[in-house]
C-alpha positions as CSV (number, residue, x, y, z in Angstrom):
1,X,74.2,-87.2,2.0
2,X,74.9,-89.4,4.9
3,X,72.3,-91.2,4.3
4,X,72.8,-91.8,0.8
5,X,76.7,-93.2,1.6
6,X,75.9,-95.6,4.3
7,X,73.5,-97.0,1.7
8,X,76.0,-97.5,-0.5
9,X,78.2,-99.0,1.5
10,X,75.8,-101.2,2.8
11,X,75.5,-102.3,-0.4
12,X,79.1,-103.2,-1.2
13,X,78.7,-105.3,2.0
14,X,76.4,-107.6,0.6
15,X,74.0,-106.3,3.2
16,X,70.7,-105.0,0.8
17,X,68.3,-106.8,1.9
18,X,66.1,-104.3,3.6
19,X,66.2,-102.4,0.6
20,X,63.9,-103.2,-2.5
21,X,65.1,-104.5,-5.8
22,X,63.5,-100.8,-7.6
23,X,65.4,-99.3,-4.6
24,X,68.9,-100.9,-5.6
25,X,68.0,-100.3,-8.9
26,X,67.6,-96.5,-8.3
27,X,70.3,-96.5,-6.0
28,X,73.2,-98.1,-9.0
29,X,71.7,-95.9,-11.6
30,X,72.6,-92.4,-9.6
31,X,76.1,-94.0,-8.9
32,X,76.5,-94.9,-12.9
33,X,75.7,-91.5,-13.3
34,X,77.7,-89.9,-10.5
35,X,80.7,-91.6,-11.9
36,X,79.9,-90.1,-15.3
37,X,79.9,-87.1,-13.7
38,X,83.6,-87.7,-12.0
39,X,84.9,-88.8,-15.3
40,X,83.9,-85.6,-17.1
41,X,86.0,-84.1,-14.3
42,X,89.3,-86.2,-14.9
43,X,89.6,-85.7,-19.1
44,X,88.5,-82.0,-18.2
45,X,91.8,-82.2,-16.3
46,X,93.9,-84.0,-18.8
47,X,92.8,-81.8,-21.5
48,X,90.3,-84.4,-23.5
49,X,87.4,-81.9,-24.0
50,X,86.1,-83.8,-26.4
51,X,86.1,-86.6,-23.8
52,X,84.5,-84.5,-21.3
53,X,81.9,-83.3,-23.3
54,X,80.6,-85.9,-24.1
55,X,80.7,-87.6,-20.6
56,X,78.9,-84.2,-18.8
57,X,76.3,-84.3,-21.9
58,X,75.7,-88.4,-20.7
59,X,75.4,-86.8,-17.2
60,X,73.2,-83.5,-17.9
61,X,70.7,-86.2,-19.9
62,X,70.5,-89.1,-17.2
63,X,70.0,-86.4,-14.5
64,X,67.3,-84.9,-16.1
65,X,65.4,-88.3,-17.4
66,X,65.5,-89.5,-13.7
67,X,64.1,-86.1,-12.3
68,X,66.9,-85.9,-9.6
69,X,69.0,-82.6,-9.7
70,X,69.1,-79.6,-8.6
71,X,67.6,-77.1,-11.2
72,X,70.1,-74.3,-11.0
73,X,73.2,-76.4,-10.9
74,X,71.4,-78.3,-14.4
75,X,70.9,-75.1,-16.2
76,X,74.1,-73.4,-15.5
77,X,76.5,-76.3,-16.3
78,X,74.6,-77.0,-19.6
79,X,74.8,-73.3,-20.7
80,X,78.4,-74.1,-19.8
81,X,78.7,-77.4,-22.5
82,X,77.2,-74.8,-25.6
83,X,80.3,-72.8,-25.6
84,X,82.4,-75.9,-26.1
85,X,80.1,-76.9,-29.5
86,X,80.6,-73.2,-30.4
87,X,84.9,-73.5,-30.4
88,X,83.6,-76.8,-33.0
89,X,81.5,-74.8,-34.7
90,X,78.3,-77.0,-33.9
91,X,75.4,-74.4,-33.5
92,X,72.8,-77.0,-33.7
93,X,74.0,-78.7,-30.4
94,X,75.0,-75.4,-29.1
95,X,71.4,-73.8,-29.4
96,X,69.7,-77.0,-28.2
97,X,71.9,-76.7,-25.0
98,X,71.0,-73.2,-24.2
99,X,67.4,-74.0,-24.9
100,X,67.7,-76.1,-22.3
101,X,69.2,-74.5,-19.8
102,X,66.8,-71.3,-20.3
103,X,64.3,-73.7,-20.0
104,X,64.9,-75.5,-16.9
105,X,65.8,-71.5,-15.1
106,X,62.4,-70.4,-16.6
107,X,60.9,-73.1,-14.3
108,X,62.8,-72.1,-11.2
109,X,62.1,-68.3,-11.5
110,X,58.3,-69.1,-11.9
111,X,57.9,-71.6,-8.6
112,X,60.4,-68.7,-6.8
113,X,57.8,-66.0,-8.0
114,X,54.8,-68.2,-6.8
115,X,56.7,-69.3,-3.0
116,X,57.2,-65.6,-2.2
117,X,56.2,-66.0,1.2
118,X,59.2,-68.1,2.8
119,X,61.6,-66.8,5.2
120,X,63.2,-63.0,3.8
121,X,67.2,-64.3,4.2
122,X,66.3,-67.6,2.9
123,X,64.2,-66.1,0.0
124,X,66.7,-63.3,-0.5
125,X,69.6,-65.8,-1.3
126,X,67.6,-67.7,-3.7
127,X,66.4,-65.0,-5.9
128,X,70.0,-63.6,-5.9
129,X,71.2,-67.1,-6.7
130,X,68.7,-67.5,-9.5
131,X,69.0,-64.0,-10.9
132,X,72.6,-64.9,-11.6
133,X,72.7,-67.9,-12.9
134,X,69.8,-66.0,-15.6
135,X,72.6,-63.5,-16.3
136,X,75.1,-66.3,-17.0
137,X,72.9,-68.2,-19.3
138,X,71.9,-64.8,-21.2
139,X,75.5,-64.2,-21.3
140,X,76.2,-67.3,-22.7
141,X,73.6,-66.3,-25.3
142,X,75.4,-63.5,-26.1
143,X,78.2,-65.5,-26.9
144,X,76.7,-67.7,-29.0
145,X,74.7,-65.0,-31.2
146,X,77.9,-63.4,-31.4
147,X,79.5,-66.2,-32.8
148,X,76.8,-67.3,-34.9
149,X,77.1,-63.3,-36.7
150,X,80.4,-63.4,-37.9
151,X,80.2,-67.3,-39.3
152,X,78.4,-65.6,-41.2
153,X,79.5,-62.6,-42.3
154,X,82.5,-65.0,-42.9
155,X,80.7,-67.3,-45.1
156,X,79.3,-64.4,-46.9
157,X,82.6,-63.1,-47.9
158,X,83.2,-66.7,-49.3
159,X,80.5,-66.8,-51.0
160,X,80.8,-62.9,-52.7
161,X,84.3,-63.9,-53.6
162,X,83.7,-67.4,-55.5
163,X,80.7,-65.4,-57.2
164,X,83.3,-62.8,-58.6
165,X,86.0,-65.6,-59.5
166,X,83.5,-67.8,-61.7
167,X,82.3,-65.7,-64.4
168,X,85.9,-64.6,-65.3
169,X,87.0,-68.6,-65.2
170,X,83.6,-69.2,-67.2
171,X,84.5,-66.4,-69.5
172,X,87.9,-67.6,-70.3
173,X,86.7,-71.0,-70.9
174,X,84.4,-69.8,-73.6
175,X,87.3,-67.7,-75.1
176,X,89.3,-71.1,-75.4
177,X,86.6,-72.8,-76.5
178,X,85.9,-70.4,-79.0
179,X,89.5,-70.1,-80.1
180,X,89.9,-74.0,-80.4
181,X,86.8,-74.3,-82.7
182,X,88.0,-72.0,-85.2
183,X,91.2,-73.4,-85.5
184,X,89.4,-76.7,-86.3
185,X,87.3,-75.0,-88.7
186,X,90.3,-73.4,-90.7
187,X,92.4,-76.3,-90.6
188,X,89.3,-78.9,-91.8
189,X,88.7,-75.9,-94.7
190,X,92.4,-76.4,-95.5
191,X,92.3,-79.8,-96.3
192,X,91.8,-81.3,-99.3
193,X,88.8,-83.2,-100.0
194,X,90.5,-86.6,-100.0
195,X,87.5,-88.8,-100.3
196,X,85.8,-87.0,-103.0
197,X,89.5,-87.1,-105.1
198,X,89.1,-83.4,-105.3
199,X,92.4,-81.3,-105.4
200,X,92.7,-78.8,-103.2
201,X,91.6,-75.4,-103.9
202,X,93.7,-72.3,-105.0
203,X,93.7,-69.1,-103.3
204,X,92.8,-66.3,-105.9
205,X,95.8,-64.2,-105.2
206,X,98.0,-67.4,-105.6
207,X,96.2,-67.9,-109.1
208,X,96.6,-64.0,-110.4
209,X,100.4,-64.7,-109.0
210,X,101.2,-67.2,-111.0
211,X,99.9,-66.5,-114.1
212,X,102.2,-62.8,-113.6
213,X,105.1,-65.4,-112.8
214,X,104.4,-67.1,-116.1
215,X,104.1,-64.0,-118.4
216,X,107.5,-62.6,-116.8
217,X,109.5,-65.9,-117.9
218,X,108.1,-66.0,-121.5
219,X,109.1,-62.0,-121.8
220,X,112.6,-62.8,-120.7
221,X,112.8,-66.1,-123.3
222,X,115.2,-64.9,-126.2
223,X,114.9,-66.5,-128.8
224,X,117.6,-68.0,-130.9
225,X,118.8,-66.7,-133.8
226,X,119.1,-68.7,-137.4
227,X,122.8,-68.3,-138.6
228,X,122.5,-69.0,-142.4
């Protein structure tokens, strides 16, 4: 306002004395917070939303601690900020946003509903005014349940598909392991008992073998003959 400008710049002037030192105090913290404000606008521009963000999140917080905003402007602009946490995939921040925001509207549609009786265009405008920033919030809602649905049915299908891949990579394992331990089991019963001085054992078949191998040489021995 008018007002609120030739304040300020009687401030830059060095002329404050007629004001209080809670009044100056007041005055600085709504121009820190208008400047938030205009910086949101300027990375919003340059393409740093995470920049901007952040800096209209600093704003939507400060205005609403200090109680000076205007309600519908509040709730529609942080409706706005959830669907930027929904492209990161922050649903916590994005709820908590649109809580707010359905909040602060809830509060305006019950004082419109209880000041009925102002003037009809006046009254008309408002409830039009309030009616859509509802249906943007809701919409924004939409969105975000939307969202929120197929994340998961996303993760789901994650989920089903490492289920199915485990057991066969558990299974195999246990073949391996399986495999590996017999091999170490035949090749320990192969060995001789070294410690024990123990030769090592004969197969039965190699035994009944070489006793046939034996009996064939002594059938094929001729004997010699004595020339007299």
């Amino acid at each position: 306002s008018k007002q609120w400008y030739q304040r300020r710049v009687a401030i830059t002037a060095g002329m404050d004395e007629e004001f209080s030192s809670e009044e100056r105090n007041v005055m600085f913290e709504k121009l820190y917070t208008n400047t938030l404000f205009y910086l949101a606008q300027v990375y919003g521009v340059n393409g740093d939303n995470k920049q901007a963000a952040a800096h209209c999140h600093i704003t939507l917080q400060r205005q609403l601690e200090s109680d000076d905003f205007d309600p519908l402007d509040w709730s529609l602009n942080c409706a706005t900020l959830s669907q930027y946490y929904l492209t990161l995939g922050n649903y916590r921040s994005a709820r908590h946003t649109l809580s707010s925001a359905s909040s602060v509207i809830s509060t305006v549609e019950e004082a419109g509903s209880d000041g009925e009786e102002e003037g009809e265009g006046e009254g008309e405008s408002k409830k039009e005014k309030i009616k859509k920033t509802r249906a943007d919030i809701e919409r924004c809602w939409v969105k975000y349940c939307v969202n929120l649905m197929k994340e998961s049915v996303t993760n789901k299908e994650e989920s089903d598909v490492s289920d199915k891949v485990n057991p066969i990579t558990e299974v195999k394992n246990t073949f391996d392991e399986e495999e590996k331990e017999a091999a170490e089991k035949t090749e320990e019963e192969a060995k001789p008992d070294l410690e024990q001085g123990n030769p090592p054992e004969k197969d039965d078949g190699q035994e009944e073998k070489q006793e046939s191998d034996d009996e064939e040489k002594k059938k094929k021995k001729v004997p010699t003959a004595t020339l007299r």
